[in-house]
N, C-alpha and C positions, 0 to 999 in steps of 0.2 A: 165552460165548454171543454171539453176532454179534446187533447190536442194529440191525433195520434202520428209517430211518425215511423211506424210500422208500413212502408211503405209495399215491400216484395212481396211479405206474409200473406197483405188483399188484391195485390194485384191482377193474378190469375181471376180473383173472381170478380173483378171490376172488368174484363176483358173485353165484354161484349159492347165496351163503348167505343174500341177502335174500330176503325174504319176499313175494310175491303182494300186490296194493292189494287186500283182499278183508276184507270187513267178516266173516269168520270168522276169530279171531283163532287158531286151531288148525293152520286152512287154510293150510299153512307149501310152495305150491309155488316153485320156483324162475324165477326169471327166464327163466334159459336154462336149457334139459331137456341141453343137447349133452354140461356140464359136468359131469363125474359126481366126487363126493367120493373115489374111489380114486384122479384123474389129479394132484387137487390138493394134500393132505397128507401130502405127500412127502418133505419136505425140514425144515430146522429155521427155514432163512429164512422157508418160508411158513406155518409156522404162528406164526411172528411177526408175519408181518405182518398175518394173518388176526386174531390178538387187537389188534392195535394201530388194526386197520378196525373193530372193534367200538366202541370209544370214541366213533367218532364216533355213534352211535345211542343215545346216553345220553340223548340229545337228538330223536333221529331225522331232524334238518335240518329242522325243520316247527318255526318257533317261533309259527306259528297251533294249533297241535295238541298241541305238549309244552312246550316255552320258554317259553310267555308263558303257561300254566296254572298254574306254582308261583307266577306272582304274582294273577293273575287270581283266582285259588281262595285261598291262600296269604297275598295282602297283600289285596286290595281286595275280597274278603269279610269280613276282618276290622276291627276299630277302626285302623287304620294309616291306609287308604286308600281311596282312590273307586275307580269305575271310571274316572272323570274326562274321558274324549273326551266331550265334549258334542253335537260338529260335524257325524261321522260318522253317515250313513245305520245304519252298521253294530255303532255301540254297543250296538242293544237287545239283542242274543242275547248280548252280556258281561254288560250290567245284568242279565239272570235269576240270573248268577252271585251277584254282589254283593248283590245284593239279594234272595236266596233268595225269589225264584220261579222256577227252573229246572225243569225236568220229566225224565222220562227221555228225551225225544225232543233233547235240547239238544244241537247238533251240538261244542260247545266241551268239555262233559262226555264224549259220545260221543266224539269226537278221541282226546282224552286216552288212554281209556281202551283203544283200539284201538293206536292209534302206540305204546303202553308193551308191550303184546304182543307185539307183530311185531317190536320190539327182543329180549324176552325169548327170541321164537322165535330171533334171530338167535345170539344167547348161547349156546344150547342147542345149537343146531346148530353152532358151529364149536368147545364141548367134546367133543362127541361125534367129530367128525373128528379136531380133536387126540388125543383118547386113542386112537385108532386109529393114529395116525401111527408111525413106525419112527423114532422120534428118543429121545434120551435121556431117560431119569425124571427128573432134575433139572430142566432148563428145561420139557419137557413137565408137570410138576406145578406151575412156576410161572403160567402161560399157562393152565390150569384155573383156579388158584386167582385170576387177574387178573379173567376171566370170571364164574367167581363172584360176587366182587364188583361187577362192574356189575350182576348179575344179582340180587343181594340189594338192590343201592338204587332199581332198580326197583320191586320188592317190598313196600321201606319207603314207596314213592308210591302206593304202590296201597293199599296196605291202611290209611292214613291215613285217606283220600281218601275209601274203598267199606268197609271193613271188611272178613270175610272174600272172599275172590278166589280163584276155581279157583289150584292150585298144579300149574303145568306146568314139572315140572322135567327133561323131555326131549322129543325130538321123537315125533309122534303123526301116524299115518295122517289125510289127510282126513277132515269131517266127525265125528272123536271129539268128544265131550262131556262134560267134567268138572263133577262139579258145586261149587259153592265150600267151602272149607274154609272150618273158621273164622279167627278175625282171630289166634286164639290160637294155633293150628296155624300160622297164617302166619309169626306171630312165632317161635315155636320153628324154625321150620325156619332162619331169617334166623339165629339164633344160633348153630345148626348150623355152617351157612354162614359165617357171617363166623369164629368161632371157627377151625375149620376153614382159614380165608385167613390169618389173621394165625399160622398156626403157617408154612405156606409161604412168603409174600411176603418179597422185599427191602425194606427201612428205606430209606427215601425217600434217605439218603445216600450208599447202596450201587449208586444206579444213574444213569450217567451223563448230564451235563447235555442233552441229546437226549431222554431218555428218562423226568424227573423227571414227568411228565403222569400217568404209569402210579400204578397203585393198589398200596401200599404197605401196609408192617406196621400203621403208625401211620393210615392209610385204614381197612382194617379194624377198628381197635382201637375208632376216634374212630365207627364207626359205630354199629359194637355198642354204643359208651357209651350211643347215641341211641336205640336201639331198646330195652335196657333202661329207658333215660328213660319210653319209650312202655310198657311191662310192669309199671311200678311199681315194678322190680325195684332197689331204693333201692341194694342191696351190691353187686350184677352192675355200675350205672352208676358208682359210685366205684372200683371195681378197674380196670374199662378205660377210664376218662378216668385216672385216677392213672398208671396205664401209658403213660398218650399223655404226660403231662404228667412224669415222671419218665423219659422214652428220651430226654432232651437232641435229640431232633431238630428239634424246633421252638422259635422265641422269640415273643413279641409286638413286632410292630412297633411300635420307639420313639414313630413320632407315627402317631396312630390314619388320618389321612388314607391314610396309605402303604397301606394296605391292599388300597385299590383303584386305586390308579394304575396305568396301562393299561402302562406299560414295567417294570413288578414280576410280573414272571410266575412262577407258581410260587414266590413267595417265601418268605420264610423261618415266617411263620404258616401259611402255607395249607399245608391237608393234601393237598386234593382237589380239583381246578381242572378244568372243563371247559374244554380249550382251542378257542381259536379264530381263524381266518385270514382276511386281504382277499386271499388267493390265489381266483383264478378258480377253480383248479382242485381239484376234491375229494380227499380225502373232509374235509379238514378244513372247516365250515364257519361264514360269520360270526356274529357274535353280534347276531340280533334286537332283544334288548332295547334296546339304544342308542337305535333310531332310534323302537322301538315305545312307551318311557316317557319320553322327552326332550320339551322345552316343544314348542308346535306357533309357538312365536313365534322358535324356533331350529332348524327343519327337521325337528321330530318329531309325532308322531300324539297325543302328550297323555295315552296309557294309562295306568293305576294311580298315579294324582295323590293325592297326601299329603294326609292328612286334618290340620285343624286341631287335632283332637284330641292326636294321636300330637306333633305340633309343641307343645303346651303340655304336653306327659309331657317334654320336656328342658327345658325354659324353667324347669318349677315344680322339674325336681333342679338349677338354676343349669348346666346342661350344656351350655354354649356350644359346646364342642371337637365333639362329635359332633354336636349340632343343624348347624353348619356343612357338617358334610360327610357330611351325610346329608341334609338335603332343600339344595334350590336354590327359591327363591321368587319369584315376580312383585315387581320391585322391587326388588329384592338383589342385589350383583354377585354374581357365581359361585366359588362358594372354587375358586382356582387358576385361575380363567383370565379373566387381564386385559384378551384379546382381544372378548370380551364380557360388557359389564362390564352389561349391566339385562339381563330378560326378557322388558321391555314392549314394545312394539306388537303384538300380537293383542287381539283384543276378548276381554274377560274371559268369552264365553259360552265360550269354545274347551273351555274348563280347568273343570269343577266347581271345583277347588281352588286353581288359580294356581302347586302347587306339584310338585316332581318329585323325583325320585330323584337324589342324588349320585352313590351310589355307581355308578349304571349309566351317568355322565355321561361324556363322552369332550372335549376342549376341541378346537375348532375344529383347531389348528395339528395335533392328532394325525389326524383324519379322514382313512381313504383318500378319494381320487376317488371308488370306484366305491360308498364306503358301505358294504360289507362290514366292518364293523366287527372287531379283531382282538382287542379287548378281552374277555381271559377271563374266565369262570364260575367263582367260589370257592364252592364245596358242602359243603366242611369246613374249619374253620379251627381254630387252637388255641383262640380268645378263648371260641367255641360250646362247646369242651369243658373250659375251664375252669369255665364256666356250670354244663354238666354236673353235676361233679363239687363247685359249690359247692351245686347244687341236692339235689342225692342225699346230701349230706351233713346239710343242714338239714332234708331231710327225715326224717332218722337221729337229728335233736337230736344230732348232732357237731359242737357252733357253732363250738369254735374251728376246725376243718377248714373249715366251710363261710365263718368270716369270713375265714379268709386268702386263701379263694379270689377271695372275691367283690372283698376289695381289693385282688389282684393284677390286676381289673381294672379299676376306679373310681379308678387310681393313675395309670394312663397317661395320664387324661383331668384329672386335677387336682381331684378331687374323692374326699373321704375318705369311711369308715366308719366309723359308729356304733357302737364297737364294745361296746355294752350288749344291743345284738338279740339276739334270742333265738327260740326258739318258733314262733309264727305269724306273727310280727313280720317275724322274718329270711328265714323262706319268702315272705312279701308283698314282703322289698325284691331278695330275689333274684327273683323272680319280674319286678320293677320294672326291673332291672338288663339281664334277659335280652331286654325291650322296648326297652331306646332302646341296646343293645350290636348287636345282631340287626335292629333294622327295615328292610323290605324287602329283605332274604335271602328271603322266602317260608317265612320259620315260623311266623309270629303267629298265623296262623289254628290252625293243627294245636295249638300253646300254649295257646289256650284251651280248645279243646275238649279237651284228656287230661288239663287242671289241673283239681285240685277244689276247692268252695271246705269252708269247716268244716262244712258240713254234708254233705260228701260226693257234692254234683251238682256238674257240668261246668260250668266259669268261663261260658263261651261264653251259658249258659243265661241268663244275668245280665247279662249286654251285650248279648245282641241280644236281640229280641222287642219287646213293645207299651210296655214297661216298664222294658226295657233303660237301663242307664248310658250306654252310645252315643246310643242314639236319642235319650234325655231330654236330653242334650248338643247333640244338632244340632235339635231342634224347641222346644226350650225356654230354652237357656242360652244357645247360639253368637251371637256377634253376627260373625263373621269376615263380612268385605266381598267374598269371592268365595264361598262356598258356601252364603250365606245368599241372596246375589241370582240367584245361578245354578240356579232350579230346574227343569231340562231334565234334569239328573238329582236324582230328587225327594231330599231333604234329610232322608226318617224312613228310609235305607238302616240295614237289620236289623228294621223293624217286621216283615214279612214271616215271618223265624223261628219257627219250631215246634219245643221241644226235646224230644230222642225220636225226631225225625223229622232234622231239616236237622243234627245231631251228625254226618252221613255225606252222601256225594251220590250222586242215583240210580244203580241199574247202568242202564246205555243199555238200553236196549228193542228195541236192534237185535240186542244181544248175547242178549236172554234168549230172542228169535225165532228167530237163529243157533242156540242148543241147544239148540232144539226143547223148551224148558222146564226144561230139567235148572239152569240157571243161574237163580238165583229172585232177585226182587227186596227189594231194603230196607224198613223198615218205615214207611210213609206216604205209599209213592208209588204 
């Protein structure tokens, strides 16, 4: 099968697969009327290339609206991190986030929840052309099943996020109105779905080095481990992270830093990478995050600034290797780049926190000119499904499975296991593990809210609120010298929380207007 990655060259004529700027997320008209789906899916090049233009929409090139909401919602809702720009006019509509007082009118929530549609609509519509096309069942059933899967890890954001969510899994005349399934229906269909990809899809080795970006056996596999995670489904998550971790396709990168370094693309951990280019030219686009979570004492805006907290969860496991290259601090040279060796000169109001993300750091000498950042997105990695599969196992009282896991990954970093855990013990230090393995990926948030603790309520419930471990930490314990002095963003972030209520984020109010009511909202707003 001819693997084109002439992406720019078709785009224009693939165009008519995007979706209308139209706060009706169903409302799926096309750009240009001229293009009719019979002139286009024709050939086997174009509907290659037509799934390979989907990728870019995983993201949608908005990283005000999709990009920068898995941290926003993701890290700086949760114990990780601030909202942290202090400076900006325009902090207060992220503060709602973070500090859950957001409403349904929240343009950031609202974004979200719109740009994640208009991709799905995108998906939908170029399987549907595909299966029409006159090309072969083989690559033709691949190129669904690619589809699919971006179309399930939508899904998986959505229904984290909102809980149930209409389920549009084809195109629908204007102005249709679905009304939401449940979270449960959401998830059965995602296992459908991916189940379903990983019986189709190429093994990430099978498809040539042009082409590794694409969604794979072990993408599907490593997803579904995740969305089991999210089900409870303790034997479903240990069969398909076992499967990830027994296809010999992936290793852990020897030293934990390589992870994220910007010239390892695709590497040999990573499952699932959103990629990204400092080309002018589309559809590939750059990676926001760089400039949008980088110091503002280093040409960045200062967003999702690292909580003291999260910084003393490695310090107290003696876990220097990942504390290193996972925040960068006011004061601290930069793991790996000599070229600027402090973070200081800015006034400490800039930053709630002083501190930033490593792994979304880029070192001066890599920077394009135009700041287009090319530094890709990892979405799935092995290290997250070994977590998995040690978690799903402890959850199972299978300790010895769940402690080989857990020290296949606390081995890399130089730091051993207790191997006497057990029980509730060894679910708390995986659970510990899965915090400073993972921070600032954008899962911490969604972690506490699906953990339970032994009484069977949501972790989340217990860290944020009036009474919250967080908050009691930042208004009572913290003496940190940037977030104690800096109360421009106020310092009881989680006091706010209502559990019951903020466990999910409104549906926009624009959407439940848009379906004339058939889309109902959450419980508390």
């Amino acid at each position: 099968m001819k693997q084109s990655t002439k992406f720019a060259a078709l785009l224009g004529t693939a165009v008519f697969l995007l979706t209308a700027c139209s706060d009706h997320f169903l409302d799926q008209e096309p750009f240009n009327n001229s293009i009719q789906e019979t002139q286009y899916f024709t050939t086997l090049d174009q509907c290659n290339t037509s799934t390979q233009v989907c990728y870019r929409y995983i993201d949608y090139d908005a990283w005000w609206q999709t990009q920068n909401w898995r941290y926003l919602a993701g890290e700086a809702a949760s114990d990780n991190a601030w909202i942290g720009n202090t400076y900006q006019s325009t902090h207060a509509t992220w503060d709602a986030v973070a500090h859950y007082t957001l409403d349904a009118g929240n343009d950031r929530n609202e974004g979200h929840w719109i740009m994640t549609y208009k991709s799905i609509g995108i998906f939908n519509k170029t399987m549907e052309g595909i299966a029409a096309a006159p090309i072969e069942e083989g690559p033709k059933a691949q190129f669904i099943a690619e589809l699919k899967f971006l179309r399930a890890f939508m899904y998986f954001d959505l229904v984290r996020n909102w809980g149930g969510v209409p389920l549009v899994l084809e195109s629908y005349p204007p102005d249709t109105h679905l009304p939401r399934s449940t979270a449960e229906e959401v998830y059965e269909q995602l296992v459908a779905d991916l189940q379903a990809c990983a019986e189709v899809l190429p093994e990430k080795s099978e498809y040539p080095a042009s082409d590794k970006f694409r969604a794979s056996r072990g993408a599907a596999l490593a997803l579904l481990a995740k969305v089991y995670l999210y089900m409870e489904n303790w034997t479903g998550a240990e069969e398909a992270a076992g499967q990830v971790m027994a296809s010999g396709e992936y290793e852990l990168e020897p030293f934990f830093g390589d992870v994220w370094e910007i010239a390892n693309r695709n590497g040999e951990e990573s499952i699932f990478e959103i990629q990204a280019s400092s080309l002018e030219t589309p559809p590939v686009p750059g990676n926001g995050y760089v400039v949008v979570m980088n110091s503002t004492a280093d040409a960045g805006w200062g967003y999702i600034s690292v909580s003291s907290h999260l910084e003393n969860a490695f310090k107290s496991e003696g876990d220097s290797i990942r504390l290193q290259w996972t925040i960068n601090r006011h004061g601290l040279p930069v793991a790996g780049d000599l070229a600027n060796p402090s973070f200081d000169g800015r006034p400490y109001t800039d930053s709630k926190s002083g501190r930033f993300s490593r792994k979304h750091y880029t070192p001066r000498a890599e920077r394009p000119a135009n700041n287009k950042f090319d530094r890709n997105h990892i979405i799935l990695r092995l290290a997250d499904v070994i977590l998995i599969h040690a978690e799903a196992c402890a959850m199972q009282q299978k300790t010895a499975e769940a402690l080989a896991s857990l020290q296949r990954i606390r081995e890399r970093v130089d730091l051993s296991t207790d191997g006497s855990l057990s029980g509730w013990n060894l679910i708390q230090a995986v659970r510990k593990e899965r915090r400073l393995e993972t921070a600032l990926e954008g899962d911490r948030l969604y972690d506490l809210r699906r953990w339970k603790d032994q009484g069977g309520k949501p972790v989340i419930n217990s860290v944020m609120g009036p009474g919250g471990s967080f908050v009691v930490y930042n208004t009572e314990e913290s003496t940190d010298p940037y977030e104690t002095a800096n109360t421009i963003e106020p310092q009881n972030k989680g006091a706010n929380f209502r559990a019951g209520v903020h466990n999910l984020w409104p549906i926009p109010n624009s959407q439940i207007v848009a379906s004339e009511g058939v889309v109902s909202q959450n419980t508390g707003y």
